[in-house]
Structures are given as C-alpha cells and as structure tokens.
C-alpha positions in Angstrom: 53.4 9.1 -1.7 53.8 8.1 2.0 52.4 5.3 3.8 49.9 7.4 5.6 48.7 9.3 2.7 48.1 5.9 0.9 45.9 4.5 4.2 43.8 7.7 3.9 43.2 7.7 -0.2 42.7 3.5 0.6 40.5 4.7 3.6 37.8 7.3 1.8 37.4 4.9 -1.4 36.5 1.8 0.8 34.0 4.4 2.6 32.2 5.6 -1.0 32.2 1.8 -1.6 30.4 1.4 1.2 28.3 4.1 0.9 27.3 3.5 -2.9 26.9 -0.6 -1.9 24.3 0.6 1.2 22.4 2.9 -1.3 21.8 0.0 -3.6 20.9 -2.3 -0.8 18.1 0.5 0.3 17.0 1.0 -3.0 16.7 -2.9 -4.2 15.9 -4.0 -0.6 12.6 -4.4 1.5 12.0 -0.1 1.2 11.2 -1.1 -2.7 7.6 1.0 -1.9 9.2 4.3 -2.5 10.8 3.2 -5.8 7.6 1.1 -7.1 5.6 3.9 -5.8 1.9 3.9 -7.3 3.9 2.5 -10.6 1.2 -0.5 -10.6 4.0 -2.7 -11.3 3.6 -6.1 -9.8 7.0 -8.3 -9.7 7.5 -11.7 -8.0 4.4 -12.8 -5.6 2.7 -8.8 -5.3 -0.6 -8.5 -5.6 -2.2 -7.2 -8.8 -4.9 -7.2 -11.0 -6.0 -11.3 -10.8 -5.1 -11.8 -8.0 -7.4 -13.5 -5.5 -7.1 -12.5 -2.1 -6.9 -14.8 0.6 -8.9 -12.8 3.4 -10.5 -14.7 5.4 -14.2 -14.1 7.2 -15.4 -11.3 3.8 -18.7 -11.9 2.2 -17.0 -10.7 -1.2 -20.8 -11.1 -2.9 -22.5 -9.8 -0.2 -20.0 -6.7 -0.6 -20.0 -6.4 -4.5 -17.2 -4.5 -5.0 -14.6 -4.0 -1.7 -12.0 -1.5 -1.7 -9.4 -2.8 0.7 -7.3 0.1 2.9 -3.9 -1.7 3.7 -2.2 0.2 6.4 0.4 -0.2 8.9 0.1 2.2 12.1 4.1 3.1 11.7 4.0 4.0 8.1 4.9 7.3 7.0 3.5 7.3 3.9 0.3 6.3 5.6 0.7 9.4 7.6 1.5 11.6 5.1 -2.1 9.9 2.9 -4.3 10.5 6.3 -5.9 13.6 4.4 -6.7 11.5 0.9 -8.0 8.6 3.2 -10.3 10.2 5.4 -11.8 11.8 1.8 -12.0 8.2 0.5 -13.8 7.2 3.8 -16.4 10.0 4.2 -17.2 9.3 0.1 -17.5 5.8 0.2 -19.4 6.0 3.9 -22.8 6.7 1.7 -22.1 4.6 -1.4 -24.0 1.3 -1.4 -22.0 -0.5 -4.3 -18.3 0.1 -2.6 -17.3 -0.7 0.5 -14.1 0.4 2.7 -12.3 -2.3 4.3 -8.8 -1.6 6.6 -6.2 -4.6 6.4 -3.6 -4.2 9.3 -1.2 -6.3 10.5 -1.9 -5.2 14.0 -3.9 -6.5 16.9 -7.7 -5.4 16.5 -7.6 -2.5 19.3 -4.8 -1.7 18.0 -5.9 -0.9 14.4 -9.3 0.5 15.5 -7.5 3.0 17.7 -4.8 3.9 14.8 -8.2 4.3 12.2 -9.8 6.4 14.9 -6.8 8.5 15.4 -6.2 9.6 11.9 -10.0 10.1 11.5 -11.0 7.3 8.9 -14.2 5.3 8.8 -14.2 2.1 7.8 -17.4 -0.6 7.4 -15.1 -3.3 8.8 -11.1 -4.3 9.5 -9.2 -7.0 9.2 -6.1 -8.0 10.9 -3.8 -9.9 8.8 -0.3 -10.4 7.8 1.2 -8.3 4.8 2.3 -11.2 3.0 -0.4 -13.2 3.3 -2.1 -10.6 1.1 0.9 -10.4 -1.4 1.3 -6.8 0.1 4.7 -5.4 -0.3 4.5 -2.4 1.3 2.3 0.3 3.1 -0.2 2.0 2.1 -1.8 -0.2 -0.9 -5.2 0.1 -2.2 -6.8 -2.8 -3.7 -10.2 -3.1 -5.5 -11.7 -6.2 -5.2 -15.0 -7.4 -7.0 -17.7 -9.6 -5.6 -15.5 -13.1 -5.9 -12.9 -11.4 -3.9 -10.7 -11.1 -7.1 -8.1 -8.0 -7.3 -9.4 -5.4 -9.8 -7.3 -2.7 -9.1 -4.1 -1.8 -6.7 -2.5 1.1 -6.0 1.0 1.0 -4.1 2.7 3.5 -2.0 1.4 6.8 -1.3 -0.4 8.4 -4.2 0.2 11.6 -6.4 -2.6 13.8 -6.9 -3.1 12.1 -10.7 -3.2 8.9 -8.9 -5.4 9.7 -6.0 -7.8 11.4 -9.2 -7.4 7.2 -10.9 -8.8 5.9 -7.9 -12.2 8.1 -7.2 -12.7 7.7 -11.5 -12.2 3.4 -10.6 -14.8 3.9 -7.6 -17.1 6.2 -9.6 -17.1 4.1 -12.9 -16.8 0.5 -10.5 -19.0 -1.6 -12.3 -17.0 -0.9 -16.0 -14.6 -3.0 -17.7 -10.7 -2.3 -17.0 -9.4 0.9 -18.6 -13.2 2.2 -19.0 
C-alpha cells in the first residue's frame, strides 16, 4: 500500500473516532433531557420526588398543592409542549386546589413576554436559576404539596401517555403516590 493510501485509510478512521467520541459526549453531556426524557429518573442532585424546593417568596400552604412550569424561552422542547401547556393553563386557571407557577431563568419581563407569547396563564412566576431548583433541563413539571416538597416531576417534553399521568396526578392531587 502507498504512503498516500495509508494517510487516507489513517485519515477517515481518526474522523469516525471523532465522530463516534462527539456522539457520546452529546449523549452523556449537558443535552442528557432528550435521553432522560419524561423517564422520572432522578441521578446525582435532580430534583425528584422528596425533594424540597428552594424557591424563594411561595406561600407553599397558602397554595396547597403548586404545580411548577419550568421553562426556558430558547427551548425547543418547550416550543414544541406550547399546545399541552396552554391546556394545562386554561384547566388549572379554575381549579382552586392547584395552582400554576412558571420558573424561568430569565429576567421578569422577559419571562412574562415569553408566557404571553406562547399563550399560557400562569397565577404567578418566578425567576430563578435552573440549578438552584435541581432542574436539569427544560421543560420539567414539578408537583409540589403545601410544605413546598416535590410530589411529582416530569422531565423533558412529554408523550401523550405522559401528558395523560400528569392531568390523572392533578385530578386525583390530594391521593397518596401511585393512587
């Protein structure tokens, strides 16, 4: 084999090394959403079931049970969810015993104006970091109860079953886990 012939068969492996290492790295990385997907899996510091959440300036008793909207206005797969949220929002809008709160990470106007855009209603947002809420990714959907306590979350943008799970949690809110 020549020399040039072994630069070009040395040349395409080390490019489908490269390719296969940059697919793991996407998959394992910080896009870990679209693999854990509504999967209610919960490694490391996520939020789940338990967990309390640190949100500052909620009256979790005065709220009873708080289902928390966590968007972020460049998410896709909050995009693509616009049509189940804006359902969730005009259901929950004349419920008494749930209400709907958006967590952003953007500035106020800057949330209000994304929530207004994609047509959902909200009783109040919240502006805070992702993190600080043990929020890997965007959208999530966390039930809370009155002692701001995780019930319930829901990650990444929801299949029909899923999107069923949630209005079945909401309608049956005041019932133990798995009833």
């Amino acid at each position: 084999m020549k020399l040039a012939q072994k630069i070009e068969v040395l040349a395409n492996v080390a490019t489908i090394a490269a390719i296969l290492f940059l697919a793991a790295l996407f998959i394992r990385g910080p896009f870990r959403v679209s693999s854990a997907r509504g999967n209610g899996r919960h490694p490391g510091n996520e939020v789940h079931a338990g967990s309390s959440l640190p949100l500052s300036g909620v009256d979790w008793s005065k709220n009873g049970k708080t289902l928390l909207l966590v968007l972020n206005e460049g998410c896709h797969f909050c995009s693509e969810s616009t049509p189940f949220y804006r359902h969730l929002s005009e259901v929950l809008a004349s419920r008494t015993d749930v209400k709907l709160l958006a967590v952003l990470p953007q500035p106020a106007e800057s949330a209000k104006g994304y929530l207004e855009s994609i047509g959902v209603t909200v009783g109040e947002f919240r502006q805070a970091s992702l993190d600080s809420l043990g929020v890997q990714g965007t959208p999530t959907l966390i039930l809370a109860d009155s002692k701001g306590v995780a019930t319930e979350v829901w990650l990444g943008k929801l299949n029909e079953k899923r999107e069923s799970e949630v209005f079945d949690r909401l309608a049956c809110a005041d019932c133990e886990k798995g009833g």
